[in-house]
C-alpha positions in Angstrom: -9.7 -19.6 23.4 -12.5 -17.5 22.0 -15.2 -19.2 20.1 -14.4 -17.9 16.4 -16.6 -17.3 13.4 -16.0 -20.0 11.1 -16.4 -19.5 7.4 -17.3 -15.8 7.5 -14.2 -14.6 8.5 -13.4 -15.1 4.1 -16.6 -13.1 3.0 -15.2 -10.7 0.9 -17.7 -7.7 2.2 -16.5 -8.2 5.6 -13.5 -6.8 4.1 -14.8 -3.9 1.6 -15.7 -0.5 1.7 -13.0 1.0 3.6 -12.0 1.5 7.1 -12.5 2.9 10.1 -9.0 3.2 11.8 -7.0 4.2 14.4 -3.5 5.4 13.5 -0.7 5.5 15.8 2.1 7.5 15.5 4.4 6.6 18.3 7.7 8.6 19.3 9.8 6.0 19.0 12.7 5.4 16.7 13.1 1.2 16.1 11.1 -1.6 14.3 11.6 -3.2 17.9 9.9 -0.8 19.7 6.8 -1.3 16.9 6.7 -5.1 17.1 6.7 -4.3 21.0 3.1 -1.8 20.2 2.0 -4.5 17.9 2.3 -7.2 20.5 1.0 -4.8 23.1 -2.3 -3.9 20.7 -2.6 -7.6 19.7 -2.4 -8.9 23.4 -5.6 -6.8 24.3 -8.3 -9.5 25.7 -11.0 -8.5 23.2 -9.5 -9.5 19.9 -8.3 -13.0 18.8 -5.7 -12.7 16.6 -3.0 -12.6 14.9 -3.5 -14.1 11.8 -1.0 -13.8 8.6 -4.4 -13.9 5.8 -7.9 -12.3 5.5 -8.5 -15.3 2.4 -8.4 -18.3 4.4 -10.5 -19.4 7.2 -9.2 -19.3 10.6 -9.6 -22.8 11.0 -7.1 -23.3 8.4 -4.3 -21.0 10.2 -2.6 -20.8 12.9 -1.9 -17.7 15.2 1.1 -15.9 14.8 3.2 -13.0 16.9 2.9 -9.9 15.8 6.7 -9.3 14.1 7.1 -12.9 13.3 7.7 -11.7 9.8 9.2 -8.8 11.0 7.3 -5.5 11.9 5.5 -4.3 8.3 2.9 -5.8 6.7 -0.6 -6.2 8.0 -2.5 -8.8 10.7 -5.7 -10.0 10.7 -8.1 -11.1 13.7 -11.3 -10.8 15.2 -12.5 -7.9 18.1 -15.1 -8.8 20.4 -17.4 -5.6 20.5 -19.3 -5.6 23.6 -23.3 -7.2 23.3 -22.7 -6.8 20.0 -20.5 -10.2 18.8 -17.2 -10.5 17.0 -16.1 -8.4 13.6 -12.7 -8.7 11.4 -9.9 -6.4 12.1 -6.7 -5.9 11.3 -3.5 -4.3 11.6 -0.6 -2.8 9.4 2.3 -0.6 10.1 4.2 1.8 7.7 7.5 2.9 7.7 10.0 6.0 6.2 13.2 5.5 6.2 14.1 9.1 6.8 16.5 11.2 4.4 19.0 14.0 5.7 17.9 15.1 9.0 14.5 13.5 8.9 14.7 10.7 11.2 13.1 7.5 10.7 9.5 7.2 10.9 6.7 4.6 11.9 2.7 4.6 11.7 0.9 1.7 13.2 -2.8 1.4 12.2 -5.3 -0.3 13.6 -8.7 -0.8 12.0 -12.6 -2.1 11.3 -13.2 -2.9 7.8 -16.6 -0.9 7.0 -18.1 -3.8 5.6 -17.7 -5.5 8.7 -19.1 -3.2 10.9 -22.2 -2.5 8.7 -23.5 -6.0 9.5 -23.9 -5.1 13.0 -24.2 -0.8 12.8 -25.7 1.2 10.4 -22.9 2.9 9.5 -24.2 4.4 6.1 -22.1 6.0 3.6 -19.2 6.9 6.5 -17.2 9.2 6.4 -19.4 10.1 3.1 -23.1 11.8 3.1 -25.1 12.3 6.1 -23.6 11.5 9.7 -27.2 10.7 11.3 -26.9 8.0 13.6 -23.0 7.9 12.8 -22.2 8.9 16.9 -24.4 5.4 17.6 -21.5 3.3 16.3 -18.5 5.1 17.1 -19.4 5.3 20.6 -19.8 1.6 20.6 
């Protein structure tokens, strides 16, 4: 196991100022086939995770399988960035039940709280004001 940060995994900054994300919007029609992404994303060697709550430490939960609750709702962990330490992230997945012809839909998101990442980039006002420097970090 991955040594963790203790205590500042509660900070509420780390968890502030919105997100930088990656949404996924797979072609594929069951919550079974999005607890199977979900377990592929949070199987990825970098992060440690999942965890159920972004309010208590880590050292206080246990991790969980993505879909243990079933597939919506969000996860929390840690992502080793490399030479650059660990920083919060999480998970959540949407879905749309679909109406007349509209088939059912899924969105599975993956992100960096802002707040997080500005304690190790300078990440500024993103996606507001000036992008100088923003390319730095999101190259990372």
């Amino acid at each position: 196991m991955k040594d963790r940060i203790e205590g500042s995994f509660t900070e509420p900054d780390l968890w502030r100022g919105g997100f930088y994300e990656l949404e996924i919007v797979p072609r594929i029609g069951s919550s079974e086939q999005v607890c199977a992404l979900l377990s592929a994303l949070w199987s990825f060697p970098a992060l440690d995770g999942c965890y159920f709550r972004d309010d208590c430490d880590l050292a206080q939960q246990h991790r969980r399988q993505p879909c243990e609750n079933g597939p919506e709702g969000h996860l929390y962990g840690l992502a080793t960035l490399p030479d650059k330490g660990q920083v919060v992230c999480g998970s959540y997945t949407m879905s749309d039940a679909g109406e007349g012809t509209s088939p059912p839909a899924y969105w599975v998101s993956f992100y960096f709280p802002l707040g997080a990442l500005s304690q190790i980039f300078s990440v500024g006002a993103y996606p507001f004001g000036s992008m100088n420097g923003v390319p730095d970090w999101r190259l990372q």
